[in-house]
TORKOLFI-697355 format. One record per residue (C-alpha): residue number from 1; x, y, z. Coordinates in steps of 0.1 Angstrom, whole numbers, m for minus. Last residue first. Layout:
residues N
<node n="NUM" east="X" north="Y" up="Z"/>
...
//
This chain:
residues 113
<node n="113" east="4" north="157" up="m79"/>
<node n="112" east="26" north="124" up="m73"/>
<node n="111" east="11" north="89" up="m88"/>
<node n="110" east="41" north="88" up="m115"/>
<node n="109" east="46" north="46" up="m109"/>
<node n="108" east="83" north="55" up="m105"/>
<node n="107" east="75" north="85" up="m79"/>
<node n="106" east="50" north="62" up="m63"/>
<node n="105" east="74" north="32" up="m58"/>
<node n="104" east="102" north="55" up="m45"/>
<node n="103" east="78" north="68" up="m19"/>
<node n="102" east="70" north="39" up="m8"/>
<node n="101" east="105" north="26" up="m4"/>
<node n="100" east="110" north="61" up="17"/>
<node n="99" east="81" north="53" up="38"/>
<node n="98" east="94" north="21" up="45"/>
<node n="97" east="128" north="33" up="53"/>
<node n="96" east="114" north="58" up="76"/>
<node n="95" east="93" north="34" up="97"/>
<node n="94" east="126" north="11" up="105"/>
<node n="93" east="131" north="m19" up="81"/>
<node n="92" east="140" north="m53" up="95"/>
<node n="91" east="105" north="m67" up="93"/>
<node n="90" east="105" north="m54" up="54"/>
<node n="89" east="128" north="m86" up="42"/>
<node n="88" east="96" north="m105" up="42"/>
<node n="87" east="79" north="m83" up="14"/>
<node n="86" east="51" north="m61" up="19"/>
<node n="85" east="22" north="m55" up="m6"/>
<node n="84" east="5" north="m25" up="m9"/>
<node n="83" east="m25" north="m28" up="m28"/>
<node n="82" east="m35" north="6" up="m45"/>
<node n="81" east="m71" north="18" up="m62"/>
<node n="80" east="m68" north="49" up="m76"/>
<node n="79" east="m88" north="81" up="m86"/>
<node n="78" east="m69" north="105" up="m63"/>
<node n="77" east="m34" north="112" up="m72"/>
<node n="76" east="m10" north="114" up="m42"/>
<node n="75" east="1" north="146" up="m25"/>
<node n="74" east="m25" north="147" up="0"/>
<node n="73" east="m24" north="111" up="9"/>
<node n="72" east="12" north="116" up="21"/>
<node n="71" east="7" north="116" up="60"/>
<node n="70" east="m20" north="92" up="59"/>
<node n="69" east="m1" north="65" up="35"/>
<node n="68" east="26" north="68" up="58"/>
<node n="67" east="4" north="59" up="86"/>
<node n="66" east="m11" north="32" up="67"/>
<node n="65" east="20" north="10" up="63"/>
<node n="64" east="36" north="21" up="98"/>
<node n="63" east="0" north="6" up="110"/>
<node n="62" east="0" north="m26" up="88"/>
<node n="61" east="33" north="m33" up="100"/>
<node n="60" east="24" north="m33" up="141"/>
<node n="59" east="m6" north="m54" up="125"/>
<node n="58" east="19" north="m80" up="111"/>
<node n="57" east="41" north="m81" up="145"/>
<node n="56" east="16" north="m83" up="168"/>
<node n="55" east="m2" north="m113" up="146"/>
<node n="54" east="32" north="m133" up="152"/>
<node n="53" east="35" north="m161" up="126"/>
<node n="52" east="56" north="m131" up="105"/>
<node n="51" east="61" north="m124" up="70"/>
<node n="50" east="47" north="m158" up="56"/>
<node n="49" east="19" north="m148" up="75"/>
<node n="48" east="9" north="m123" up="50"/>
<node n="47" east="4" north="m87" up="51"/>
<node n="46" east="m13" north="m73" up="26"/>
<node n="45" east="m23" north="m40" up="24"/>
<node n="44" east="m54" north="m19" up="11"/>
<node n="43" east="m58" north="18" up="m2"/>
<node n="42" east="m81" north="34" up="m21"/>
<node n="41" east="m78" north="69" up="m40"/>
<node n="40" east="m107" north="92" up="m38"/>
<node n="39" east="m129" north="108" up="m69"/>
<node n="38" east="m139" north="78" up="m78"/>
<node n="37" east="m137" north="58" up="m113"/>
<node n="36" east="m110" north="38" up="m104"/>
<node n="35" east="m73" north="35" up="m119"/>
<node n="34" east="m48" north="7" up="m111"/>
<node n="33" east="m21" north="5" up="m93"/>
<node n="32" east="m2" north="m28" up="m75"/>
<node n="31" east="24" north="m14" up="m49"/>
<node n="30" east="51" north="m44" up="m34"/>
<node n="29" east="75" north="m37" up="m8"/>
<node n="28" east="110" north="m42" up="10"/>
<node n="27" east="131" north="m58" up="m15"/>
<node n="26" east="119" north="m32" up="m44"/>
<node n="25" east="85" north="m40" up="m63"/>
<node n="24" east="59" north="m17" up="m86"/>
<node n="23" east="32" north="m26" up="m104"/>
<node n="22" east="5" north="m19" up="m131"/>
<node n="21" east="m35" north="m32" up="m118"/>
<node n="20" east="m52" north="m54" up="m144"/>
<node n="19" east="m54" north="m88" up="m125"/>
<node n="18" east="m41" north="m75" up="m90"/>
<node n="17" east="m64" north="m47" up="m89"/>
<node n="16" east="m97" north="m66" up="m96"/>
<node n="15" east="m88" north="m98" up="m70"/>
<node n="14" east="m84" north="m68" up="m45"/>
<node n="13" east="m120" north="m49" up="m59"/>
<node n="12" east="m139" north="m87" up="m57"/>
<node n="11" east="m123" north="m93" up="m23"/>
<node n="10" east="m140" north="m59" up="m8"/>
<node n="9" east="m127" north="m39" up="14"/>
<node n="8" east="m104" north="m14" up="m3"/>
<node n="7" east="m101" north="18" up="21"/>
<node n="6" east="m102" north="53" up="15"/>
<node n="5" east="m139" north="57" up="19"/>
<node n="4" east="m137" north="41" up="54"/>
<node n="3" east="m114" north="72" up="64"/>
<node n="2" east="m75" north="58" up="71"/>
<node n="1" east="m65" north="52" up="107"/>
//
């Protein structure tokens, strides 16, 4: 689970990020940047139902999601806002092939320390 200060909540900071955030897509997922004036990065993901009817299956997704972004939070800039967006074709994808298309997004976006 990610610490309450890493977390997006609010719809006003989601609708901020996706009208003057930069992006990033590959088949699998989505990453939408854009810079905050905090000291720690935020994270938030969307899962949609077009992905999956079956809640089980969109929260099991939402954990892989945040999970990677626990193990690599130290080597990620801080003073971000991200949305991670998945794709439909990412139900097929095993935990380490979402983390490596995650990885490829923040390498091309240039968010590594």
């Amino acid at each position: 689970m990610l610490k309450k200060q890493n977390q997006l909540t609010k719809d006003k900071e989601f609708d901020n990020v996706f009208k003057n955030g930069k992006s990033s897509y590959d088949k699998a997922l989505g990453v939408k940047v854009m810079a905050n004036k905090l000291n720690d990065s935020r994270f938030g993901i969307l899962v949609s139902t077009k992905i999956s009817k079956k809640a089980v299956e969109r929260n099991r997704l939402k954990r892989q999601i945040r999970e990677v972004i626990r193990l690599s939070l130290n080597e990620i800039k801080s003073g971000y806002d991200f949305i991670i967006i998945t794709l439909p074709s990412v139900l097929g994808k095993t935990s380490q092939e979402i983390e490596e298309s995650f990885k490829n997004h923040f390498k091309k976006l240039k968010l590594y320390k």
